[in-house]
Every structure is written in structure tokens, then in C-alpha cells.
N, C-alpha and C positions, 0 to 999 in steps of 0.2 A: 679563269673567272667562273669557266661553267661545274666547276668542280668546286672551288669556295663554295657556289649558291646550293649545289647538291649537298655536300656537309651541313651548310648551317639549313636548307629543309630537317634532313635526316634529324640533329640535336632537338630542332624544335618539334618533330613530332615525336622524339620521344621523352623530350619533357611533359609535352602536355598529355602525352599517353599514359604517363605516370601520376601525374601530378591531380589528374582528375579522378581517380576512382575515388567513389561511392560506397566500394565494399566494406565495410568494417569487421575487422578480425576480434571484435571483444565478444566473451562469452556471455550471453541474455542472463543467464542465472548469476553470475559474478556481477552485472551493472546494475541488477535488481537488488541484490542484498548489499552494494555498497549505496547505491540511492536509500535503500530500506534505513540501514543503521545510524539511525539517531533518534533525537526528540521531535515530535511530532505533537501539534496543538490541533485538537477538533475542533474545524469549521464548521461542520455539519452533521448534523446525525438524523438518521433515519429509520424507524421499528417498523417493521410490516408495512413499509409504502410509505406512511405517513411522520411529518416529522416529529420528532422526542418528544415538544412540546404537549402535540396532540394526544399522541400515545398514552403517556402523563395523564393527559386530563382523563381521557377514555379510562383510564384504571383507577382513577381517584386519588392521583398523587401530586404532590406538591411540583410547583416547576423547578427545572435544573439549569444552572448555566454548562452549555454544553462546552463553552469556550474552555471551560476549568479543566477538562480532560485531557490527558497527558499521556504518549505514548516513547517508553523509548525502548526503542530494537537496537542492539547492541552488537556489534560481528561475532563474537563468539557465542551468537544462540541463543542469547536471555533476552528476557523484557523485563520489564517493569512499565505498568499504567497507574494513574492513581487518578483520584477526582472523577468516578465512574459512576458515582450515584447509583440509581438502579440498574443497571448496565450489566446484566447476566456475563461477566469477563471475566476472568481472573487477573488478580492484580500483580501477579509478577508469575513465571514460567518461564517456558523454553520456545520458541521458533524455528524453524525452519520454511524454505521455499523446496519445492518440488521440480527435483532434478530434469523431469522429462516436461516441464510447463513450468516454468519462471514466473506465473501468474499466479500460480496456488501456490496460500500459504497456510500451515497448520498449528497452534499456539496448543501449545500442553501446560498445564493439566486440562483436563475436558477433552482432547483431541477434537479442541475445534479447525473445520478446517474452513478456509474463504479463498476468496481471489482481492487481489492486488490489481487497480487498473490505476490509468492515468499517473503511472510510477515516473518520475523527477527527486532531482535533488529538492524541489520548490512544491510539491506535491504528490498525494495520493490518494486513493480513495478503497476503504475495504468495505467487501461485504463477504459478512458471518450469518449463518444457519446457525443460530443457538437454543438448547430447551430451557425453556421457563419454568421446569416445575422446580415449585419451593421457592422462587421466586419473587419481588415486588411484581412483575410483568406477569405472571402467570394467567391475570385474567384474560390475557389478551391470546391468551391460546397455546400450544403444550410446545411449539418451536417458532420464533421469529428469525426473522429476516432484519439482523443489524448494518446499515451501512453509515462506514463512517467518512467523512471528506476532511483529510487532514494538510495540514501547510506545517513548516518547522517552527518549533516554538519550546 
């Protein structure tokens, strides 16, 4: 009998021994750009601190529905955005995230480069250091600070 209870302790503590870890074996940079690759609809946008709307008016431009904005990151490396209005971005290029930080990401042409937070299959949110000159935004100074808060769409 005392040798049944020994065995079936033993099974159960290495059931639960097993059965509980927390480690996860996936690589940040692989979860990041399979979360990344798809369509992406803007929530939110933000120029220099302040939202799109404001920015807009500060320069003299007309308002934009920010919702129209369109982002899709594709696994093999490309984008394409569209519906960017004034939005210093380029509207289709290349991607990648940054092997040694899973959080930088760089969009060519322009070699902009930003981070990536709040990464889900259900969300994201980027901010880009972009120059204005030549610009619609340029009044607002010679590089902004774009952030974008995006959901799939």
C-alpha cells in the first residue's frame, strides 16, 4: 500500500512539474512579425504629441478620417498602406523588424525606422521619427514624431 501511495505521489509531482511551466520556447522576433503580418486599420494617430486632427488644423489643412488608413505588412517583407493623406509614409516598400529588438521596426524607402508596442494579433501601436520637408506637415517642423494605434481591418 505504502508503495502504491509512493508511485502515484511520484506521477503526480511530475505531472504537475511539467505540466506548469510558464517558459515559452517561441522566438520574440518570429511572434512579432507573425502578429505584424496583416491588415491593419488606424485607430489613432498622433503628429508631434498632438492628435492628426489638431496637427491639420495647426498647418492649415483640411480634416482627415484617420480610420481610412490602411496598413498591410505581408511575411515576405513588403507593405503596402494607402489612404495616408498627409502622412509623410511611403505608400508601399519593404519591412523588416530588428533581429537583436523585436520592437524596432524599419520601412524602406526613407529608411524610417520606429518601434512597435503593444504587438497582438488584435493590436498595435507604432511610432516613427519622420522629415517633413517637402511636405503638407512641414510647417509643423523639419521631423515629427508619428504614432500610430492600429486594430486589424
Amino acid at each position: 500500500m505504502q508503495r502504491k501511495f509512493l508511485f502515484l505521489a511520484f506521477l503526480a509531482t511530475v505531472f504537475l512539474g511539467t505540466g506548469c511551466s510558464t517558459e515559452s520556447n517561441e522566438d520574440p522576433l518570429q511572434v512579432n512579425r507573425q502578429n505584424l503580418s496583416r491588415t491593419w486599420r488606424a485607430a489613432n494617430v498622433r503628429v508631434g504629441g498632438v492628435p492628426l486632427a489638431t496637427a491639420l488644423t495647426l498647418a492649415g489643412l483640411p480634416a482627415f478620417d484617420v480610420t481610412a488608413i490602411r496598413f498591410t505588412f505581408r511575411e515576405d517583407g513588403t507593405y503596402q498602406a494607402s489612404n495616408l493623406g498627409p502622412i509623410p509614409i511611403p505608400a508601399s516598400g519593404t519591412w523588416m523588424l530588428d533581429a537583436n529588438d523585436p520592437t524596432r521596426i524599419t520601412i524602406m524607402p526613407g529608411n524610417l525606422s520606429g518601434t512597435v508596442s503593444n504587438l497582438s494579433a488584435a493590436t498595435a501601436s507604432f511610432s516613427f521619427q519622420v522629415p517633413t520637408a517637402g511636405t503638407q506637415l512641414s510647417v509643423l517642423g523639419p521631423n515629427i514624431t508619428i504614432q500610430l494605434d492600429v486594430v486589424p481591418g
